[in-house]
N, C-alpha and C positions, 0 to 999 in steps of 0.2 A: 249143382249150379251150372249154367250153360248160357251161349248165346244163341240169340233168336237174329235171324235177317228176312226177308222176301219183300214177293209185291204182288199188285192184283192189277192188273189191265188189261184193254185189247192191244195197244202195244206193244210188237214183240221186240225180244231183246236176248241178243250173244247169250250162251250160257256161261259165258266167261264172267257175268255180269254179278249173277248168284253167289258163280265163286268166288268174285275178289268181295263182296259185301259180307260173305259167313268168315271168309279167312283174313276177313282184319278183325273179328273177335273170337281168335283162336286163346289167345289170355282166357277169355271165360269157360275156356272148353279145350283144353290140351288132349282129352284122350280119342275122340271119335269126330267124324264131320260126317254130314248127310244133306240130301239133295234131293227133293221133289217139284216134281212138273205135272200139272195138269190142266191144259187150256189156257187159261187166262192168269191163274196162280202159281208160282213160285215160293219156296218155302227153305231155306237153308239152317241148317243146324251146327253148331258145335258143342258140344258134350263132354263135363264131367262129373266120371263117374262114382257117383253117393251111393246109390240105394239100387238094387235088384245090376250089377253091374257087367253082366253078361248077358241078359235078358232084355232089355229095354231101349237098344236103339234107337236114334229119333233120326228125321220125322217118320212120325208111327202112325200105320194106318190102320182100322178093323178089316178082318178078312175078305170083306164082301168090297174093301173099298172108297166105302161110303165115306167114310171119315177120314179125315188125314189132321193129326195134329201137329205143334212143336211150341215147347216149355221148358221155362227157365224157372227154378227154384225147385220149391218140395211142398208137398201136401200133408200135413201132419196126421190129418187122420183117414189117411189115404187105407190105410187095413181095416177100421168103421167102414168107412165108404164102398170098400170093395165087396166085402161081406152084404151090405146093404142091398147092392148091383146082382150079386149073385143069387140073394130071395129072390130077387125080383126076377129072374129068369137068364142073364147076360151070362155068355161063360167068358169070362178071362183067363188067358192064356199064359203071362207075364205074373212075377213077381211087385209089380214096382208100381208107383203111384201115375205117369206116365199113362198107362191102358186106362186106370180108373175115370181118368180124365174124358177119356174118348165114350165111355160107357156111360158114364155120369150125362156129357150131352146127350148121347140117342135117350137116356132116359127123362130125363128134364129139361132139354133144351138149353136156352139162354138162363134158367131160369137154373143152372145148374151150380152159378156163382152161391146161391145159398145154401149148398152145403159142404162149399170148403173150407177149408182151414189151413192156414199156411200162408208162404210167401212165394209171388209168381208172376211174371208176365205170358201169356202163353197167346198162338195164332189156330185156330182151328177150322180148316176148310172143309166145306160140307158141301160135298161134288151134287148131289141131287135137288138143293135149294139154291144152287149157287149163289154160297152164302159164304162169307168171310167171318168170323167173330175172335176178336181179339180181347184180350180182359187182363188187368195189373190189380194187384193184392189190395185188401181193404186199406191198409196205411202206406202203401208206397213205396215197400224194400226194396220189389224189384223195379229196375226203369223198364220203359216202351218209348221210344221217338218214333214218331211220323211222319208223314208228308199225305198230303192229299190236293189233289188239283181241280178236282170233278171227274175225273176220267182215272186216275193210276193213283193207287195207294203204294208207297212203300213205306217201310215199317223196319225197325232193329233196335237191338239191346241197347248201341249205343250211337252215339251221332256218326261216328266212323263208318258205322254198316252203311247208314243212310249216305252219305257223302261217296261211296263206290259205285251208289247208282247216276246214272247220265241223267235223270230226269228232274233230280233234285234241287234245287235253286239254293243258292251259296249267296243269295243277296240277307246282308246283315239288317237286324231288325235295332233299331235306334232306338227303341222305346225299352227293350229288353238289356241293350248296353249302360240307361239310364236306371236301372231298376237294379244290375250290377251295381253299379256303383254307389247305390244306397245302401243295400244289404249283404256283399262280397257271393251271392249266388243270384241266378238266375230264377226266380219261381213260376211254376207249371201255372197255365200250360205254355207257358211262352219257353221258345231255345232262342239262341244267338241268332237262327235265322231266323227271317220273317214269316217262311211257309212251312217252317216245320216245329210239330207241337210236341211236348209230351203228353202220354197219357197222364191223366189226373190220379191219382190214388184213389181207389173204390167206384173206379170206371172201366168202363165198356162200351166197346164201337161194334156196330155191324156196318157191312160193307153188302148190298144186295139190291139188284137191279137198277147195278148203275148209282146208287146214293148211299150215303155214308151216314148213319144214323150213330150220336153219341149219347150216353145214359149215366148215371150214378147209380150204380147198384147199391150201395151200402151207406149208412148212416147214421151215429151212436145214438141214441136216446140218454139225454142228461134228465130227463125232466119226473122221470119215478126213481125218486131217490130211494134208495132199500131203511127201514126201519127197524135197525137193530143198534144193543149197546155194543161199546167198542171189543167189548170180549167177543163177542159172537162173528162182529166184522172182522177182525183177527184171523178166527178160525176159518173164515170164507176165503181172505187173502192168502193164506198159507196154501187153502186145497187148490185155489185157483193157477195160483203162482207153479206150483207143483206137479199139477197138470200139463201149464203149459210148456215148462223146461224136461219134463219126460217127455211129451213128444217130441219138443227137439233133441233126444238123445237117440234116434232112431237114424241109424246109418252102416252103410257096408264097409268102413273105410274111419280112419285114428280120427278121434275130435276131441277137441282141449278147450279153452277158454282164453279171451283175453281177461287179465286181471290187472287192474290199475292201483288195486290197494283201499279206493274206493269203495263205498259201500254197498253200490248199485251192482259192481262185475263180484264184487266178496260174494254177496247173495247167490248170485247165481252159479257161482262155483262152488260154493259149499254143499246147495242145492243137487246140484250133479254128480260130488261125492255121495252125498247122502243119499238118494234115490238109485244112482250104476251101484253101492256098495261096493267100490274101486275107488284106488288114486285115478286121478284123473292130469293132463298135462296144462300145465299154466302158461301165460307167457306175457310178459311185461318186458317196458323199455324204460332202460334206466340212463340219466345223465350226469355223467363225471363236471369233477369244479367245485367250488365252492360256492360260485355264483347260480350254478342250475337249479332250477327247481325238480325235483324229483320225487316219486312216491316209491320206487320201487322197492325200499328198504320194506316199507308198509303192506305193499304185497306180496313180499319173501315173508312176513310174519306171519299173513293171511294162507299163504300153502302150507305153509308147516303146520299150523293148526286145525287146516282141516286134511291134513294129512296129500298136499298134492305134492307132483314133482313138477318146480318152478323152472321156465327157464328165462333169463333176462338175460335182455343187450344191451350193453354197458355203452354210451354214445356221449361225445362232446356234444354239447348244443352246437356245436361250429359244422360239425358233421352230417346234420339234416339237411344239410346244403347240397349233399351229393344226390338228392331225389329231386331236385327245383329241375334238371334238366330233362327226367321223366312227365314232370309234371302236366304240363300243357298235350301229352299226347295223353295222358293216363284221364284226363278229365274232357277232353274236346270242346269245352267252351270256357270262356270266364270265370274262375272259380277260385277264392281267394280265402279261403280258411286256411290256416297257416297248421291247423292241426292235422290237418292230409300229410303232412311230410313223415313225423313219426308215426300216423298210420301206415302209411306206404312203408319204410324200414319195420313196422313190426311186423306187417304181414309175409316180409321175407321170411326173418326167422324162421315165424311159424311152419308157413308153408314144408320147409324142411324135417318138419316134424308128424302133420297132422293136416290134413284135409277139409276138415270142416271146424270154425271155433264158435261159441258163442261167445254176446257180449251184451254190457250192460245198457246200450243204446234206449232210450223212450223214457225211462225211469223220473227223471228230471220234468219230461212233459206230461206224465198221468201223475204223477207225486207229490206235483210242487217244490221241485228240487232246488231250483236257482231262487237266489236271493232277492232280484226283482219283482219276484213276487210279493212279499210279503211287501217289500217297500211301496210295488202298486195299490195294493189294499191298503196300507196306511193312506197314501196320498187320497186315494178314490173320496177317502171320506170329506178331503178339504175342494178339491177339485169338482166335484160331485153337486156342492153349493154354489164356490167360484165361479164354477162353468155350466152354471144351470141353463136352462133354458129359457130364461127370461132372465138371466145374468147380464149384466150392464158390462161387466169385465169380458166380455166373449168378443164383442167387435171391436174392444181398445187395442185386445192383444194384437189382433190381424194388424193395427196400425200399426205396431210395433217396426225396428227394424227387423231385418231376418235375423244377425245375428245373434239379438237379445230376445227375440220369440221363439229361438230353435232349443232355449231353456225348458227341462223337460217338463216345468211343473204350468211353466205358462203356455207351452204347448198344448198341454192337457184343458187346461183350463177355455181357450179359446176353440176346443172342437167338442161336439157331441161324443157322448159314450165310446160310440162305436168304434170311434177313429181316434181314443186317445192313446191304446197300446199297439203298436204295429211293429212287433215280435225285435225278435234280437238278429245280429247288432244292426246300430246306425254306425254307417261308415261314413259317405258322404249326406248331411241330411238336406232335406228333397227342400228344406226354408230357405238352402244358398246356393238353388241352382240357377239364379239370378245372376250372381254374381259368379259365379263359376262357368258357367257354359259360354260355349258361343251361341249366337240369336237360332242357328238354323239347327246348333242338337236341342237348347233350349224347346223350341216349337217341336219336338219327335216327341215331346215328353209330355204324352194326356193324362199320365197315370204316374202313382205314387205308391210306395207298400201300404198305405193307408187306405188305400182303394183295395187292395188286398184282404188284411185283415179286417177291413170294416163287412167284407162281402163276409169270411168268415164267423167274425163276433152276431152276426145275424142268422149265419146257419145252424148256431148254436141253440141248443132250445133252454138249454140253464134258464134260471134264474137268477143264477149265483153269480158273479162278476169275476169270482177267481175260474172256475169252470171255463166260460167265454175266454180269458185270456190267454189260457192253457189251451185254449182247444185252439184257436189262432197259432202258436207254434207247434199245435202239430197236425198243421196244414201249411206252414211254410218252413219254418227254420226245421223241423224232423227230417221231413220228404226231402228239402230242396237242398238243404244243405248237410247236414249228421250222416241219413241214409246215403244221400250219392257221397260223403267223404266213403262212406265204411264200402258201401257195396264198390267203387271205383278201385281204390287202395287194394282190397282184398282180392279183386276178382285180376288184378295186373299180376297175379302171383297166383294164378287158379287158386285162391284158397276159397271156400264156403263161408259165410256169416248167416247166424242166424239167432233171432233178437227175442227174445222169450216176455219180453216186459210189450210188445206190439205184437203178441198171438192177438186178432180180435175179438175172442171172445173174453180175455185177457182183459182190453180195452173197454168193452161193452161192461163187464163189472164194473167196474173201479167209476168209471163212470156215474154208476149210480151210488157210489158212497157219497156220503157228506164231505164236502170240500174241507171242515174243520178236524176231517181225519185225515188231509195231507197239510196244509198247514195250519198248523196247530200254536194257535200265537203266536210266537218268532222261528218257532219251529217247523222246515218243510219238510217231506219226506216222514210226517208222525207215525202213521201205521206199519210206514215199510219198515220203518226205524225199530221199531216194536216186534215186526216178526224177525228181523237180523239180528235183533238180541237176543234169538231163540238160539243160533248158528253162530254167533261170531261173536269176539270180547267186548265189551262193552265199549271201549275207549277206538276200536275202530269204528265203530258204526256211528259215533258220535263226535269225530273230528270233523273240521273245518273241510269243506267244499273244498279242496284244490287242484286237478289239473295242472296242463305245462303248457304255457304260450312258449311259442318261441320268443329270443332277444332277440326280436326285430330292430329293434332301434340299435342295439348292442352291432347288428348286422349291415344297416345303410351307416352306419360309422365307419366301419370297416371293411368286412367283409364282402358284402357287396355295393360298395361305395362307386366304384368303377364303372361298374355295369347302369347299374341305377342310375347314375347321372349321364350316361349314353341314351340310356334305355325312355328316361322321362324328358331328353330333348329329341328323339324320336316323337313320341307319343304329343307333345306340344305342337307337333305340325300336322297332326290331324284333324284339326279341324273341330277338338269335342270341347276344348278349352280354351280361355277367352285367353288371350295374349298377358303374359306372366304369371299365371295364377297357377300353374304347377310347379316352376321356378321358385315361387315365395313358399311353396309348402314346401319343398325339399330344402330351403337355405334355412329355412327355421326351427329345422330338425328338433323339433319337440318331441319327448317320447310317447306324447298323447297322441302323433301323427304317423305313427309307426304303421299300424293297421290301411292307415289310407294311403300311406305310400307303396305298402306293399301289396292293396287293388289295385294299382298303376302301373307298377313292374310287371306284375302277373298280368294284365290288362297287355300289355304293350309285347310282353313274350308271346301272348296268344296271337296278337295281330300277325308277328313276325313270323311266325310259325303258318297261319289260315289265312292270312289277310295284307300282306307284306303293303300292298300299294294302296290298300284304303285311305282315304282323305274325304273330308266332307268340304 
């Protein structure tokens, strides 16, 4: 894993410029920095080192020149790939995935994204077309931010890179602080700023003669579902899943696993036992009290039986506290999952032990994992009639108040298909920002996550309505919010993450299963659930969903009582909120308000931090 910085202009600019953009993401890259210049492009590297770890310095170029790359993540089947290059006449010179990359373009071009595998942002300058091409992983593990103005692209792993450069506009985007505080993250391609994008997941830009050309390279096909009984889908699951956690067991360097006890990361570690034929290292975070919710006992049961060596960090929930001050540099924009904190503390541990972990991330969105599901498919059926399209109930609801139409069933009811699921969570919902804003953020606000996933549940070619929904979060809540917790948390600790349930070709199966093999009546997760009973004891793989919110409310009671009430009459004189209406949500300290007070705090730590004198 590494980070990526540069730019492309006629512009020219200090070479101090490079350095300070690659050396604010030395966290992603603690072992090596690199540095290329040619004409108009700039390219900065920092590197750690996985795979071929003496061989593969970046930025890398081919001998004659011609090509100059730099890449962040791993290609899984970068030794297919090479082999491939090599029939084909290329000689590589390197061990490592890194050259493959450079060879794969002179032999296919742009067109080279179709035969990768893996997870990656990478920048690749091609001196004799002067051509730039930039490309982020079919599901979005790795980030890319940008900036383009018509004339200078710059580009980096993470907003920090981009904010080093002098060209980059620091003017905040109002429509994307609105979208925060719907959903506690930011979704691509919008950032905090106005002129700077993320890349999309399963995109590519070229940058050549002067214009900037953006494309989709990649796109699941729901719509030929496979035609087998469930025994036979079993067996497909199994070789699929199996495949794609041995390629991620390819590395120069200790890899372990996060395990939560959970049946998603159980899978995969048992997985890893069973295919290295070794222990393998575990690592979970446990919380002290009576009051905590904790699994770790669950996941010390799960290493012993598949034979690992467990290590957990025994943590007060009071204790997560000591990462809230990393926070806002660890993430660079608005960003309010409260499950970043013990990701951040576990990837310390880890770090200490092992270099690269996998984890159980994606499982919940190709599987049917969360419970909303099934309760959406119950509802679809009543809501489906309700909120037909010649339904007399569809334009009463609009009349409603907001209050009483932000109810999720008469929500549903009063909007088309498309716009009645619009992913997890609701923090602030977009029906009371009437009464919540002031007139002039109110007016920044054209868009709503409904405008999001409605573009989504359209790209979707299902049939199927549980498909469309699923595919909706993982086009927003995966990418924008799980991956950047995981890849953010892990990479502040140079550790590796790598997510074996979002290999894409992974993805592209499962896809064609029958949606009745992940939820299966009240059942989600049916099939996966089916092959973990191959691997693990029955009573684990069929406990209750649980996870650790933090006691947030337990928190603004206490703990950080002080701050928070500084911090949210700070935040009231900005100008986003109508006069008392932050005041009433904090004096009314409900623990249903926990979550949105604590986008507020986080919200108002990042001003104070990037934005100290903003006011609208």
């Amino acid at each position: 894993m590494c980070g990526l910085a540069g730019y492309l202009g006629s512009t020219h600019y200090a070479d101090d410029v490079l350095i300070a953009m690659t050396r604010s993401l030395a966290h992603r890259g603690p072992d090596a920095a690199g540095y290329f210049r040619d004409g108009p492009v700039a390219l900065g590297h920092r590197r750690l080192s996985v795979i071929d770890i003496a061989g593969s310095p970046q930025p890398m170029s081919t001998p004659d020149g011609a090509l100059t790359i730099i890449f962040n993540g791993e290609i899984y089947n970068f030794r297919e790939l090479r082999a491939t290059l090599g029939a084909r006449g290329h000689q590589l010179r390197t061990a490592g995935d890194t050259e493959a990359l450079l060879y794969a373009y002179r032999e296919y071009g742009t067109r080279m994204l179709e035969h990768l595998q893996g997870m990656f942002a990478f920048a690749l300058w091609d001196r004799p077309a002067r051509r730039l091409f930039i490309a982020r992983d079919h599901l979005g593990v790795k980030p890319l931010y940008y900036q383009w103005d018509g004339s200078t692209l710059v580009f980096a792993s993470e907003l920090k890179g981009l904010l080093a450069h002098p060209a980059v506009s620091r003017e905040l985007d109002l429509e994307a602080l609105g979208l925060y505080l719907e959903a506690q993250y930011i979704p691509a391609p919008k950032s905090v700023y106005r002129d700077v994008r993320k890349l999309e997941a399963g995109h590519a830009l070229v940058v050549e003669g002067g214009k900037l050309a953006l494309n989709r390279y990649w796109l699941p096909d729901y719509s030929h579902k496979l035609d087998m009984h469930e025994s036979e889908a079993l067996t497909r699951l199994e070789a699929e899943l199996r495949r794609s956690v041995e390629s991620m067991l390819v590395a120069d360097v200790p890899l372990g696993s996060f395990l939560s006890g959970g049946v998603d990361s159980s899978l995969v570690s048992a997985l890893m036992v069973d295919i290295a034929r070794r222990p393998i290292d575990t690592f979970t975070l446990g919380f002290e009290g009576a009051t905590a919710v904790s699994e770790h006992g669950h996941a010390e049961r799960v290493a012993r039986h598949i034979g690992a060596a467990s290590h957990v960090l025994m943590l007060a929930p009071s204790a997560l506290l000591s990462g809230l001050d990393d926070w806002v540099q660890v993430y660079d924009e608005p960003f309010a999952d409260p499950a970043a904190l013990p990701t951040m503390l576990l990837a310390r541990l880890t770090r200490k032990h092992v270099t690269v972990v996998l984890t159980g991330e994606g499982a919940d969105e190709v599987f049917a994992g969360y419970g909303n599901y099934e309760k959406r498919l119950r509802e679809e059926r009543l809501t489906g009639v309700l909120g037909g399209r010649y339904s007399p109930l569809r334009p009463l609801v609009h009349a409603l108040p907001a209050r009483v139409r932000k109810d999720r069933l008469l929500k549903a009811i009063g909007e088309p298909p498309a716009r009645r699921y619009v992913t997890i969570p609701q923090v602030f919902d977009s029906a009371l920002r009437g009464e919540l804003y002031t007139p002039r953020f109110l007016a920044a606000q054209p868009s709503a996550m409904a405008d999001y996933a409605e573009r989504y549940y359209a790209e979707c070619n299902s049939r199927e309505y549980l498909d469309r929904i699923m595919y909706i979060d993982a086009r927003l809540w995966l990418p924008d919010d799980l991956l950047t917790k995981v890849d953010r948390a892990t990479m502040a600790s140079s550790l590796e993450a790598r997510v074996p349930y979002l290999d894409h070709r992974f993805f592209e199966f499962c896809a064609q299963l029958d949606p009745r093999l992940k939820q299966h009546g009240r059942t989600g997760k049916y099939l996966l659930k089916k092959l973990a009973e191959k691997l693990l004891p029955a009573d684990v793989v069929h406990r209750p969903k649980q996870g650790f919110m933090p006691p947030l409310a337990e928190w603004f009671r206490g703990a950080l009582k002080g701050e928070a009430s500084s911090a949210f009459t700070r935040l009231a004189k900005r100008g986003l909120f109508q006069p008392g209406a932050i005041e009433r949500l904090a004096a009314a300290a409900r623990p249903s308000d926990a979550g949105r007070l604590w986008a507020l705090l986080v919200l108002e730590r990042w001003f104070q931090r990037y934005a100290p004198q903003f006011a609208l």
